[in-house]
LODO-962329 format. One record per atom (N, C-alpha, C): x, y, z. Coordinates in steps of 0.001 Angstrom, whole numbers, padded with zeros to 6 digits, always signed. Layout:
// LODO-962329
XYZ ...
This chain:
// LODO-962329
+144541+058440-035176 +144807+059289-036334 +144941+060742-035890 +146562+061000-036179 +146096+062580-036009 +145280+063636-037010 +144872+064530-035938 +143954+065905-036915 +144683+066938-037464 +144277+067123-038506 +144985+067790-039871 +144982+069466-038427 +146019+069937-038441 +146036+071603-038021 +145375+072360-039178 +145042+073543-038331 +144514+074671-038997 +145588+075673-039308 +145379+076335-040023 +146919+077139-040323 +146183+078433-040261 +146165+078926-039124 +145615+079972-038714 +146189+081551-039241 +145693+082722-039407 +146465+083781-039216 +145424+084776-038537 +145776+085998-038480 +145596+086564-037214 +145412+087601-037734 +144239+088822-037573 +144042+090086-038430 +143963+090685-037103 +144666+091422-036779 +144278+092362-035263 +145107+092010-034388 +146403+092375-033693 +147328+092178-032636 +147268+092837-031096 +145830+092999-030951 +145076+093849-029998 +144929+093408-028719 +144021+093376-027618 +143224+092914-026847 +142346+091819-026978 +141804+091802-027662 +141077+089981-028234 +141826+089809-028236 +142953+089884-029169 +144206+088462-029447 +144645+087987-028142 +144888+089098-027527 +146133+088823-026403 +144816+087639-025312 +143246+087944-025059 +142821+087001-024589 +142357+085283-025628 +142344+085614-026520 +142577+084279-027847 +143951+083767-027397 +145041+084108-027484 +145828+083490-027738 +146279+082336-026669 +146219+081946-025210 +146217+081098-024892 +145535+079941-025814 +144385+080346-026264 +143689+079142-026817 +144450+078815-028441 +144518+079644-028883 +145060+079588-030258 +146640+079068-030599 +147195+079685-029307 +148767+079278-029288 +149291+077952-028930 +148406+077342-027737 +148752+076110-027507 +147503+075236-027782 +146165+075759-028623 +145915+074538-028883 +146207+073291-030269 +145877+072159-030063 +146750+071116-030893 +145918+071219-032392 +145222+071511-032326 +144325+071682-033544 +144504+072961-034597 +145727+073830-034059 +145776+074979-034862 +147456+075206-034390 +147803+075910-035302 +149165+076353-036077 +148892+077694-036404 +149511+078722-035434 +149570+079893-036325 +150950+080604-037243 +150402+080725-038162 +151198+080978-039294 +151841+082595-039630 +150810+083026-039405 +150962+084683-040087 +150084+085494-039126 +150541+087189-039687 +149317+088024-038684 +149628+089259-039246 +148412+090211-039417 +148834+091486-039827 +148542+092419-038258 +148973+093579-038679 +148506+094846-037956 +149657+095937-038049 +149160+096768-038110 +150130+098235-038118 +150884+098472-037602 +150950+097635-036265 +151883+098426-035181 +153346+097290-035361 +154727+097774-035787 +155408+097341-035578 +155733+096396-034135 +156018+097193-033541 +156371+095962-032284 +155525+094754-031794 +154280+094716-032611 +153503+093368-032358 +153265+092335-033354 +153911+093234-034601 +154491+092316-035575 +155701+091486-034902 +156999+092305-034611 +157436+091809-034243 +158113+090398-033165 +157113+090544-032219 +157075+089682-030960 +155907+088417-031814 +155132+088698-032890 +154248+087635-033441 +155376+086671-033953 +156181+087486-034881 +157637+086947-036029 +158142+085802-034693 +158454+086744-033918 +159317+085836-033280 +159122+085079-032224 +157896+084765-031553 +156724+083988-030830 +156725+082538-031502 +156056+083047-032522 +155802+082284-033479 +156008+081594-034520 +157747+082002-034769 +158287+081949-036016 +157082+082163-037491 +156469+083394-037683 +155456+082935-038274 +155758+084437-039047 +155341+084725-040297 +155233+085724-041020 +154011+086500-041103 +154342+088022-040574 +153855+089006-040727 +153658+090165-041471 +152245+090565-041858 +152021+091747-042457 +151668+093201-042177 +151598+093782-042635 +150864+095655-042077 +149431+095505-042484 +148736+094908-043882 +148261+095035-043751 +147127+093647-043895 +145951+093569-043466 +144923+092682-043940 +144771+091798-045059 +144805+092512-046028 +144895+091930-047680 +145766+091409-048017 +146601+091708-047321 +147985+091179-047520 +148301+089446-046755 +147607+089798-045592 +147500+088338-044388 +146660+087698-045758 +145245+088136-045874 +144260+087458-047069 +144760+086679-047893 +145926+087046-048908 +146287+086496-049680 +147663+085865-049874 +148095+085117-048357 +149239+084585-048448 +148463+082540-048387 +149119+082444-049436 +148863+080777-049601 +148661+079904-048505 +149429+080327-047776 +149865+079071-046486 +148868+079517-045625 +147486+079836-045334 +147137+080259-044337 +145350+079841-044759 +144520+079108-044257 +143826+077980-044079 +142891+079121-043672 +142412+080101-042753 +141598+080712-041872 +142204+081942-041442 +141442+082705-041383 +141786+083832-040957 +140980+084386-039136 +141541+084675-038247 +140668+085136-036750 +140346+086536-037483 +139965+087184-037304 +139292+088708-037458 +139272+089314-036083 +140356+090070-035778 +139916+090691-034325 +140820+091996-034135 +140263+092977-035553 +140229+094020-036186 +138996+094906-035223 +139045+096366-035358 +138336+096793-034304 +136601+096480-035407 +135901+096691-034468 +134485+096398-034512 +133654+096770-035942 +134696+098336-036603 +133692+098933-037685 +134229+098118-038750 +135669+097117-039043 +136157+096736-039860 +136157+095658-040024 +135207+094953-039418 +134949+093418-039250 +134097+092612-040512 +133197+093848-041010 +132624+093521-042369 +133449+092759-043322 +134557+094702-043266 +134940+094061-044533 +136289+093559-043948 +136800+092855-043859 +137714+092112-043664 +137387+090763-043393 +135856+090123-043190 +135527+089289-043364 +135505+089127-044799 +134840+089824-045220 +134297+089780-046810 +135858+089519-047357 +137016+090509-047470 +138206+089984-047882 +138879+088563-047800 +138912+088021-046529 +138794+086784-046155 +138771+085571-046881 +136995+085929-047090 +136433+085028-047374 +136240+084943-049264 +136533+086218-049502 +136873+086122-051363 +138460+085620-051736 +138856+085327-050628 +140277+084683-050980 +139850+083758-050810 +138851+082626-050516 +138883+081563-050274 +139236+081250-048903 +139198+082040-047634 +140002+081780-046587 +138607+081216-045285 +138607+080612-044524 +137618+080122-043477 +137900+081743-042527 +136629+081868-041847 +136835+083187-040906 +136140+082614-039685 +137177+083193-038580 +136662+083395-037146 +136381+084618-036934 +135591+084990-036415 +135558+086480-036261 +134804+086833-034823 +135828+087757-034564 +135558+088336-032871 +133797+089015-033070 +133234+088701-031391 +132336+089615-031575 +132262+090993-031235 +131389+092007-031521 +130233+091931-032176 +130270+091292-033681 +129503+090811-034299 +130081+090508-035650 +129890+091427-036960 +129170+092760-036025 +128980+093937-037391 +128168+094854-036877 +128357+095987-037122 +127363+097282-036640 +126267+097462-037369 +125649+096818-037725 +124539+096538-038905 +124033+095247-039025 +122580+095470-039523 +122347+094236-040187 +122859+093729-041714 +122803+095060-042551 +123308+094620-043555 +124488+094221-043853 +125313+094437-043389 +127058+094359-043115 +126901+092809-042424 +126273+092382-041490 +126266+090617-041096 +125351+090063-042579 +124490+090496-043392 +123675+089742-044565 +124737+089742-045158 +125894+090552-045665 +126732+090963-046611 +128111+090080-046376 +127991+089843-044794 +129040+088638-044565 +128801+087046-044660 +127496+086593-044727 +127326+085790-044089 +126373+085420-046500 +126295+086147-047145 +126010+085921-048838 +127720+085519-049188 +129094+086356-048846 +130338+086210-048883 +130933+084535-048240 +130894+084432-047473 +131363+083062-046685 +130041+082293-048006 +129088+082489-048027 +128029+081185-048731 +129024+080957-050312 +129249+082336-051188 +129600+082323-052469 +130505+081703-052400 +132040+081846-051293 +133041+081266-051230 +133295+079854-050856 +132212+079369-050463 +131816+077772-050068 +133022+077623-048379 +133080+078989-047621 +133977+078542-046703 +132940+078743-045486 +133324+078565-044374 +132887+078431-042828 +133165+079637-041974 +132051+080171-041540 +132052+081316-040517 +131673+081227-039283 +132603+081457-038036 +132113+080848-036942 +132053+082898-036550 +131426+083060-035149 +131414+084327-034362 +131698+083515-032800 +132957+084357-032741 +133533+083979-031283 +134672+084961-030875 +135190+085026-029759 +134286+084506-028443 +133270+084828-028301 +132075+084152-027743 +130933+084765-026633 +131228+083650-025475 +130358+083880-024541 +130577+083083-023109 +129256+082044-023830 +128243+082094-024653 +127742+080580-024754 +128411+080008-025442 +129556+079715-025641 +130356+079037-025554 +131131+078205-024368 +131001+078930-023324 +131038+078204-021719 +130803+076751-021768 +131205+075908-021549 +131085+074448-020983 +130010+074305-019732 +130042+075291-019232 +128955+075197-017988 +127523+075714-018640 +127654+076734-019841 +126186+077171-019948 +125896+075802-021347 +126777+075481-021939 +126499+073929-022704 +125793+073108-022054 +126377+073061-020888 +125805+071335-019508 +124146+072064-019592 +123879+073743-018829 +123023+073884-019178 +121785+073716-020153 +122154+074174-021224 +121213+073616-021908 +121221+072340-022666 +121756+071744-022120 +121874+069602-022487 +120370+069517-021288 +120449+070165-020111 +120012+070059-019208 +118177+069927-019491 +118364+071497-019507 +117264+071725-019938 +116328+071500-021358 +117177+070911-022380 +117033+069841-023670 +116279+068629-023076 +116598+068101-021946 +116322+066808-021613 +115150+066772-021269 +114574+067815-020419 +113293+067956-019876 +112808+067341-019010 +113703+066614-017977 +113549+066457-016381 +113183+067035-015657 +113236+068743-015501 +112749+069810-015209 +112071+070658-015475 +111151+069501-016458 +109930+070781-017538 +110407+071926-018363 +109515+072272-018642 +109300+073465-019860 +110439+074740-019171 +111596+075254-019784 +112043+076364-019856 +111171+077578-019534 +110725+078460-018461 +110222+079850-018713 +110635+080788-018315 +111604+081193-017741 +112762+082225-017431 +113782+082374-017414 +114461+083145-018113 +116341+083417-017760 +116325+084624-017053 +116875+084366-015932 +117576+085971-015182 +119106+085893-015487 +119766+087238-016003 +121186+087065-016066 +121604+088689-015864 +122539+088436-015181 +123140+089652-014436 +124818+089821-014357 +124912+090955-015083 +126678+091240-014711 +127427+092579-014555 +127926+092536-013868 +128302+094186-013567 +129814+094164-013471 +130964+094965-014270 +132387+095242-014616 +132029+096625-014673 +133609+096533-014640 +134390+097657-015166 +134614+098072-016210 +133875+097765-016899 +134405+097837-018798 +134406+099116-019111 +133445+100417-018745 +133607+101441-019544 +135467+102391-018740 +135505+101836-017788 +136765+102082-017483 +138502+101923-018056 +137969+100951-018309 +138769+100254-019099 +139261+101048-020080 +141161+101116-020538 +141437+102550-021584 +140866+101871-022705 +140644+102646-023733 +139848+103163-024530 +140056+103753-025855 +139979+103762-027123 +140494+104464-027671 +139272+105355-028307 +139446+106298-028702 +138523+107742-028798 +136981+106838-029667 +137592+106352-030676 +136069+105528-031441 +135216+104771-030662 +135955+104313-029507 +134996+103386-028342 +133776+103967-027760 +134593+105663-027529 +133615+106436-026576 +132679+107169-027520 +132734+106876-028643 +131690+107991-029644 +130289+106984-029118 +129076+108146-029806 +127848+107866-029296 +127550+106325-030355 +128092+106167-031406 +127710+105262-032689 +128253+104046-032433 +129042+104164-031176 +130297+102422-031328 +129066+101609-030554 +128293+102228-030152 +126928+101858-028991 +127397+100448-027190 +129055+101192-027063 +129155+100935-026323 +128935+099504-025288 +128299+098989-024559 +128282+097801-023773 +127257+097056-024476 +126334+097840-025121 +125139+097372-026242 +125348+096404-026693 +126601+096696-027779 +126876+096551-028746 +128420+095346-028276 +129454+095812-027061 +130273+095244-027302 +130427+093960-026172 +129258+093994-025355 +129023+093191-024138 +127651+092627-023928 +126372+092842-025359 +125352+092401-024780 +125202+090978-025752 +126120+091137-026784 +126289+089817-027355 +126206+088307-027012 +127362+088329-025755 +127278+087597-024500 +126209+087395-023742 +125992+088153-023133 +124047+088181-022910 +123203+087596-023608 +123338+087710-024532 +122129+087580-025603 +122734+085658-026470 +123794+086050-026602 +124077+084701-027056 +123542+083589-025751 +123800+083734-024375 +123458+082696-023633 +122417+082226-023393 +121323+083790-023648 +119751+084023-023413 +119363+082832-024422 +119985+083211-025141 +119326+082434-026678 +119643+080945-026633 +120668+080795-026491 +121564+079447-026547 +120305+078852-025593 +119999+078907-024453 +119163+078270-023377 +117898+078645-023662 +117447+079367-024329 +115807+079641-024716 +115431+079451-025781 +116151+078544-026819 +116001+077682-028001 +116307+078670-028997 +116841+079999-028733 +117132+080843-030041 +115759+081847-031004 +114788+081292-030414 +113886+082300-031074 +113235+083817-030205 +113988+084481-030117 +113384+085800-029287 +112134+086498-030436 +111317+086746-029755 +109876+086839-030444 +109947+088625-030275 +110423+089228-029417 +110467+090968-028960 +111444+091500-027975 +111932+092652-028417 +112321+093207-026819 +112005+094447-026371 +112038+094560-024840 +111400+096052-024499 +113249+096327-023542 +113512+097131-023802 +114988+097357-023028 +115039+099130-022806 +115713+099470-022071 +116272+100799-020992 +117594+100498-021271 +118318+101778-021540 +120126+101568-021508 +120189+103374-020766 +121211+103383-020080 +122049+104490-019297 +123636+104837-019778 +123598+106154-020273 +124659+106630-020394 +124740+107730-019425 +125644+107195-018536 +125869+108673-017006 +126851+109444-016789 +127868+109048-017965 +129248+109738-017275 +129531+110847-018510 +129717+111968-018293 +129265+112701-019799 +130827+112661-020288 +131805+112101-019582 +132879+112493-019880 +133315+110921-020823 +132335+109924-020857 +132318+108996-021747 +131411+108567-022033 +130491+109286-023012 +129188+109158-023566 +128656+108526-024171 +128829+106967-023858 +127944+106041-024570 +127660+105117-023342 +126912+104023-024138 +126042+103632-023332 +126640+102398-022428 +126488+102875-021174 +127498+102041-020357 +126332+100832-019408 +124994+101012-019565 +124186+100340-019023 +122957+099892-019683 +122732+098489-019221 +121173+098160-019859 +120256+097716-019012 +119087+097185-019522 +118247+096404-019209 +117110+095912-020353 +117058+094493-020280 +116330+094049-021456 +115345+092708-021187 +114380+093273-021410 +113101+092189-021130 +112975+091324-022906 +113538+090372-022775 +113512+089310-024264 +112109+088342-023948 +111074+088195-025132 +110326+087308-024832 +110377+086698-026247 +110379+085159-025582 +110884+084367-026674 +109327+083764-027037 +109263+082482-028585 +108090+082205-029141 +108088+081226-028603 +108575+080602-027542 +107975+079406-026979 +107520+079490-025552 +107212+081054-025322 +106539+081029-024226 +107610+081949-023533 +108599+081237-022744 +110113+081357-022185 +110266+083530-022187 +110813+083653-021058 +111146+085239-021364 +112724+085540-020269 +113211+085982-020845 +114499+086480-019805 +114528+088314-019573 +115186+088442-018729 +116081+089088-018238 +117388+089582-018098 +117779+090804-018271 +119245+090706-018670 +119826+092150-018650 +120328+092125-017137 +120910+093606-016657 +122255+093866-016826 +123291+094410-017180 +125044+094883-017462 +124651+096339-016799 +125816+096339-016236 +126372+097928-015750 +128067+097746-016075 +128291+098528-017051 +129877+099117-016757 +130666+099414-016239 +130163+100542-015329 +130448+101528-014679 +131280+101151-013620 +131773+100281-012691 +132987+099777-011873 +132646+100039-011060 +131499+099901-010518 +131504+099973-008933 +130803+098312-008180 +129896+098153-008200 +129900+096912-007798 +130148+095643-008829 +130738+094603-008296 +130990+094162-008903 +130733+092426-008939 +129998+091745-010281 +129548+090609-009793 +130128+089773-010024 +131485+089634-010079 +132648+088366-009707 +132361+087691-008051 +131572+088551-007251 +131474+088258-005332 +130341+087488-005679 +129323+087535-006665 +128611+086255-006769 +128922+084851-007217 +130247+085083-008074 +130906+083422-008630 +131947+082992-007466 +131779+083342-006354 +133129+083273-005223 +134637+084052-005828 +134384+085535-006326 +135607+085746-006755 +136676+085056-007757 +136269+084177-008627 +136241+084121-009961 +135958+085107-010702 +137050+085450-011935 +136660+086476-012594 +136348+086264-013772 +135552+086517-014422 +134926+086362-016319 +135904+085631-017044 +136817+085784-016540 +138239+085078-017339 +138240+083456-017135 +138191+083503-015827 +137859+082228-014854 +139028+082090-013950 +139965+083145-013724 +140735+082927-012727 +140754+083990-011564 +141203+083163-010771 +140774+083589-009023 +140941+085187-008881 +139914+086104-008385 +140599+087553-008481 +140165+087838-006759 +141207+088855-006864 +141315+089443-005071 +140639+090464-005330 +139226+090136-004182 +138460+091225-003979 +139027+092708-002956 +140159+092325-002969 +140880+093818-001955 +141170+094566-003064 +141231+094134-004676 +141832+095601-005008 +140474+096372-005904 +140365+097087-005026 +138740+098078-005896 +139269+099280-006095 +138541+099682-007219 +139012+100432-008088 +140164+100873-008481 +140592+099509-009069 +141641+099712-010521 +141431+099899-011745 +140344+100060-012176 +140275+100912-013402 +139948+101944-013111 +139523+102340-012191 +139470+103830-012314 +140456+104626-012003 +141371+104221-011129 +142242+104329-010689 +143310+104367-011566 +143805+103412-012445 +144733+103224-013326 +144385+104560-014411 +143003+105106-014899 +142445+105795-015832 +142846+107559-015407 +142732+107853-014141 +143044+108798-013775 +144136+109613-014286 +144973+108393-013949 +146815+108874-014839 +146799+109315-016075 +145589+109205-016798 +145494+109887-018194 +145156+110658-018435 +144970+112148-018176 +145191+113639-018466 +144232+113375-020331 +144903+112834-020898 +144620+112903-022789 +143980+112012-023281 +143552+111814-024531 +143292+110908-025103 +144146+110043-025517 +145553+110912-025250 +146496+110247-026278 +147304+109592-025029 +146960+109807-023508 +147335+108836-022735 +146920+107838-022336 +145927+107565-022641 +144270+106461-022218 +144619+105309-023960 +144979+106328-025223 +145541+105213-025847 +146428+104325-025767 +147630+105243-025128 +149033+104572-024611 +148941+103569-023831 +147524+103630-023000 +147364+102746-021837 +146792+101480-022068 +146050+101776-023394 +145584+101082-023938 +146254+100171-024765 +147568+100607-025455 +148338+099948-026260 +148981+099189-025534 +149368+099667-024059 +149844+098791-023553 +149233+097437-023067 +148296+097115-023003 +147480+095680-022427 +147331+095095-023966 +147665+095904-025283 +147569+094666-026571 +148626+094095-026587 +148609+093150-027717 +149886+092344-028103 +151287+093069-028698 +152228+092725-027690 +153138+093523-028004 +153612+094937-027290 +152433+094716-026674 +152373+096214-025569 +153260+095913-024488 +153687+094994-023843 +154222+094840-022343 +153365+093795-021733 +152365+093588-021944 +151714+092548-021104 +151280+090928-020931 +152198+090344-020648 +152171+089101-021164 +150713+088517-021070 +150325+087388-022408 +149178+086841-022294 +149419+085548-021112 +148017+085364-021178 +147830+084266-019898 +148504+083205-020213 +149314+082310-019452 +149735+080957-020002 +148973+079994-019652 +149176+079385-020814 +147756+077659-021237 +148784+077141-019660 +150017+076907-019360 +150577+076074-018396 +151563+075850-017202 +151235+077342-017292 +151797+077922-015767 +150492+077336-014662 +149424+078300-015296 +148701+078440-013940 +147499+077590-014138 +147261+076190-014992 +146259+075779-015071 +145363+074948-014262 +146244+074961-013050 +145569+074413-011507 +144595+075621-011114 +144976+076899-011650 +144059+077860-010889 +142942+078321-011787 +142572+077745-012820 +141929+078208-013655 +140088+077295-013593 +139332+078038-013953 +138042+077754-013511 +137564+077983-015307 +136085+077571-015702 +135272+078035-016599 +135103+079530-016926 +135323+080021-017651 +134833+081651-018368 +133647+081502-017301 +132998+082824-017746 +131647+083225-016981 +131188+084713-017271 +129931+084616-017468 +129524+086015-017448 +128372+086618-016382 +128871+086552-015041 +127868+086996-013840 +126962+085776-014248 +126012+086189-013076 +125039+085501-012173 +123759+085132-013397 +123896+083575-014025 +122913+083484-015024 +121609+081952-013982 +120674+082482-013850 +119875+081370-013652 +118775+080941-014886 +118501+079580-014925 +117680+079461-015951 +116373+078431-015282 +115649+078919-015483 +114104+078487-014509 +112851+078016-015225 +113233+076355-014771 +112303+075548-015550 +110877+075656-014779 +110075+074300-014943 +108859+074437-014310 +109181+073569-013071 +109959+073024-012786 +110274+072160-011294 +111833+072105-010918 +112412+073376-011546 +113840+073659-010904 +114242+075110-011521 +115287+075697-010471 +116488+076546-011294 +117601+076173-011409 +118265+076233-012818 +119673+075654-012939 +120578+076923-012896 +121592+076755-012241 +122897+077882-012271 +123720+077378-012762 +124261+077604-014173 +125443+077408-014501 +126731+078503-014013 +128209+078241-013356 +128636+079345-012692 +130035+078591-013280 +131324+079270-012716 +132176+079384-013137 +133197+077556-012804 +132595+077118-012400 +133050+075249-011526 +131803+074282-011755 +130516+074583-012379 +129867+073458-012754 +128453+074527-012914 +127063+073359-012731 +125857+074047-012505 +125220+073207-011809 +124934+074133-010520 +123894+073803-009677 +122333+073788-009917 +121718+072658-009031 +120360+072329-009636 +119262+072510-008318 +118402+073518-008405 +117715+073746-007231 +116017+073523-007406 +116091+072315-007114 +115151+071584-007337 +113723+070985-006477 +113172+070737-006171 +111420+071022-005573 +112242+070865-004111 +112546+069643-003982 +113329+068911-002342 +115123+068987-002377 +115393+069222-003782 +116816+068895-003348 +117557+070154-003701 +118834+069993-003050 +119999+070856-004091 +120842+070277-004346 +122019+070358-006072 +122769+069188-006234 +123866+070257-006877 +124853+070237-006483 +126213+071076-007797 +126804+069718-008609 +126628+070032-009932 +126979+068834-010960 +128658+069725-011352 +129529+069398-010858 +130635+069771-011096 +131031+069554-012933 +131598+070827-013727 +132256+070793-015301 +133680+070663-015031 +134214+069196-015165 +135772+069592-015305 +136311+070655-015974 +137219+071246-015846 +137629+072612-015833 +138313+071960-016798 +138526+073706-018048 +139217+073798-019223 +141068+073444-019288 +141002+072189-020273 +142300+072378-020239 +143697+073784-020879 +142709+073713-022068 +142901+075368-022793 +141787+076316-022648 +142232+077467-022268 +141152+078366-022170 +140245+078844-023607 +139106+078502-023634 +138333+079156-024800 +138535+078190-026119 +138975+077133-025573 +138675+075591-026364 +137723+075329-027461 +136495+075346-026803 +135283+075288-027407 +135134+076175-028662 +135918+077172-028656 +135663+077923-029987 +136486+077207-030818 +137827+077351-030844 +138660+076215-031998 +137743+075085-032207 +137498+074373-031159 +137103+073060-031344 +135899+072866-032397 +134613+074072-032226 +133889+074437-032848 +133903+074702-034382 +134805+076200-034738 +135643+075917-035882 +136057+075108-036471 +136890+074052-035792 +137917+073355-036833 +137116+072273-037328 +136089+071867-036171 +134840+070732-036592 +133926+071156-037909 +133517+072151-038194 +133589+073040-038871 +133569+072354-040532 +134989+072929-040134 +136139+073137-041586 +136034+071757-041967 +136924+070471-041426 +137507+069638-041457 +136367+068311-040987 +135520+068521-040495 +134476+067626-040164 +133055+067547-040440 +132690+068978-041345 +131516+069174-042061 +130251+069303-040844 +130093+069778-040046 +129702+069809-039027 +129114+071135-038719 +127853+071200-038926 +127524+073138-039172 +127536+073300-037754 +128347+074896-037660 +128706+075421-036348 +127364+076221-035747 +126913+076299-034336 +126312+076680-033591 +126345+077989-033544 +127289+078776-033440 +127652+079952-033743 +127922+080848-035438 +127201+080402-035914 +127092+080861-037404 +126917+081968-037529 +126945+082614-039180 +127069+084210-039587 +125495+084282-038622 +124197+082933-039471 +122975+083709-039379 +122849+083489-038012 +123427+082932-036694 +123060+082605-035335 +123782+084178-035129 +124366+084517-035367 +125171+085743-034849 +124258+087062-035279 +123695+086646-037101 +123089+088158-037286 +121749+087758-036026 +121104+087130-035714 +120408+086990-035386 +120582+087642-033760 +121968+087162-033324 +122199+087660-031779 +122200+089232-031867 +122536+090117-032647 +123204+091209-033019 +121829+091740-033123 +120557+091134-034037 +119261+092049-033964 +119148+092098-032767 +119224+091239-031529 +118455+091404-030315 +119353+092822-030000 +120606+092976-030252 +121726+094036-029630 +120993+095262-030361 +120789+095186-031659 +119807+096247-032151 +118382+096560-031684 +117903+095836-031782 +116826+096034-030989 +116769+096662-029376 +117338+096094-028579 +117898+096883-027283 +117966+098575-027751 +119062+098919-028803 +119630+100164-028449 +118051+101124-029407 +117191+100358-029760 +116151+101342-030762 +114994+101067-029239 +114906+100286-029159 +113427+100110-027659 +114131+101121-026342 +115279+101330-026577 +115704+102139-025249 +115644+103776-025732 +115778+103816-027280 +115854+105067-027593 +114251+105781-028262 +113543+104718-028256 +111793+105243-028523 +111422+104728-027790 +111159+103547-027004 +110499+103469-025656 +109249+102400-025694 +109789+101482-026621 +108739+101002-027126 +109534+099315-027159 +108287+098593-027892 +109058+097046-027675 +109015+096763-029389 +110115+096305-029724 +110721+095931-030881 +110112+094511-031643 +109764+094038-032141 +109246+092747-033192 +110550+092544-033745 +111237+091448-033406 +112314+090893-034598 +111538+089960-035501 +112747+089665-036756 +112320+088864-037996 +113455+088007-038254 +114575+088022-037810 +116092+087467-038373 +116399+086424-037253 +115357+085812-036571 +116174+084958-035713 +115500+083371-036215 +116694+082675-035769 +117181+081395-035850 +117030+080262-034833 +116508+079105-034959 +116522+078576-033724 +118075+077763-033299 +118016+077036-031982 +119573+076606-031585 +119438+074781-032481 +121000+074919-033189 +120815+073701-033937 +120912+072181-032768 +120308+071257-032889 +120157+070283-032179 +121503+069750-032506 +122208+068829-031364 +123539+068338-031411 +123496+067281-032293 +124897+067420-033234 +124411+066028-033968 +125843+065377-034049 
């Protein structure tokens, strides 16, 4: 029997999209239909990609009949409400992370999706990975005892990366906010989801882009269990040389070329050249997205740096080709067949969702819940103190 498609549309013709769309474009479970955004020429190349109809604006995508779900991958402050629009049309929402600069703005999304009787997933994050899944099947099983540590570590280039002026204000809260999600979603995903406190340190060093480009965060969860969890921005070392040069994406990167973002960033004199530079890597900009089937011999698992998870008689590494098991006498790599579409698991997630009644793992309240730990980080780094959460959720058992 075939599965009913999703009739997708598309709010944001940006950078998310352009990494979504391998998954969205060729996978079999979704149909995209429509897409808004401002910028002419990425309307355009959508129209005609896609044969699919486009809008300028949001409300407008909202309320066209033919369109089943809406992605949200609108910049970060507009994610509220454009969920909330969404979802008072009656429409299912995916929505990029972070999933809101607030707590009240995720309560306010997540009362909206309930009134409307539709489905809210938050994606991408990397626990979504197939390798950090095997993980915690792993550590579910309890062959390796009780869970009591996560170390996880990753270091990019991101604050390098062009930029547009709202990125670099002190309030967008920077890697916090737009990279600790990931962190925190995997922490959680593998430490059953209940973080009990956090004590965290963040670094902003470059005054010429003043937010916060670094962390560190001590999470202690209520079942004992406590992680770890360091990001640096800043582009200098870099921990793709711990996955064998695999990059976050999951495809092969050459460690000869260092510093290209900084490098590429230089050429921008303005703000208004660092946007240009920026427009250029969205949809519609010049840069073609990845293809689902050119290069899918070279393609490996997503990844976010060096995550170990440390039971009472092993450490498991989930990495970018499987997870290794380092265990009292042995060592074993349990190889993850590699993705046929990149970032699978989120559609797949979704559409199970919608169409299969199947409550998603990644929910409004699993997300507000990831987002306090992201809050919490940026208030324990800015008084110095360790934070008590109240909004978290545990991980739903597979059913």
């Amino acid at each position: 029997m075939t599965e009913r498609k999703l009739r997708m549309g598309v709010a944001g013709l940006g950078r998310a999209f352009v990494l979504m769309q391998p998954s969205l474009g060729f996978h079999p479970k979704v149909e995209l239909v429509a897409a808004a955004d401002p910028r002419e020429e990425a309307r355009a190349r959508f129209s005609e990609e896609f044969h699919a109809r486009t809008y300028v604006s949001v409300d407008a995508l909202c309320d066209d009949p033919n369109v089943d779900a809406v992605y949200i991958a609108t910049p970060h402050e507009f994610h509220a409400q454009h969920v909330i629009a969404a979802a008072n049309r009656g429409k299912h929402v995916l929505v990029e992370k972070p999933m809101a600069l607030s707590i009240p703005e995720c309560q306010a999304m997540i009362e909206a999706v309930r009134r409307a009787n539709v489905q809210l997933v938050v994606g991408h994050s990397h626990s979504f990975d197939a390798p950090i899944a095997r993980t915690r099947e792993m550590i579910a099983g309890g062959a390796f005892g009780a869970l009591r540590m996560i170390t996880a570590l990753q270091f990019t280039d991101f604050l390098y990366r062009p930029r547009r002026h709202e990125e670099l204000a002190a309030e967008s809260g920077g890697v916090v906010l737009n990279q600790a999600p990931h962190h925190i979603d995997i922490a959680r995903l593998l430490g059953g989801g209940m973080v009990k406190s956090v004590r965290a340190l963040s670094g902003a060093w470059d005054s010429k882009r003043p937010v916060e480009g670094a962390y560190s965060a001590l999470l202690s969860f209520e079942n004992g269990a406590f992680a770890t969890l360091t990001y640096s921005g800043y582009a200098h070392f870099d921990s793709d040389e711990l996955a064998g040069w695999i990059a976050e994406s999951g495809y092969p990167k050459n460690p000869e070329v260092y510093g290209a973002a900084r490098s590429l960033l230089r050429g921008a004199a303005t703000q208004d050249e660092e946007l240009a530079l920026k427009n250029a890597r969205n949809y519609g900009g010049g840069e073609s997205p990845i293809s689902k089937v050119a290069d899918s011999a070279s393609r490996f698992h997503q990844h976010f740096g060096l995550v170990i998870a440390s039971c009472e008689s092993a450490d498991l590494r989930p990495g970018p080709k499987g997870v290794t098991t380092y265990a009292d006498d042995t060592r074993r790599f349990e190889p993850v067949p590699g993705p046929e579409i990149p970032r699978s698991e989120v559609v797949d997630e979704f559409h199970a969702a919608i169409f299969s009644g199947k409550p998603p793992l990644h929910s409004g309240e699993w997300s507000l819940a990831t987002m306090e730990v992201c809050f919490a980080i940026r208030e324990s780094a800015r008084e110095g103190r360790e934070i008590r959460l109240k909004h978290q959720v545990p991980v739903k058992s597979a059913s």
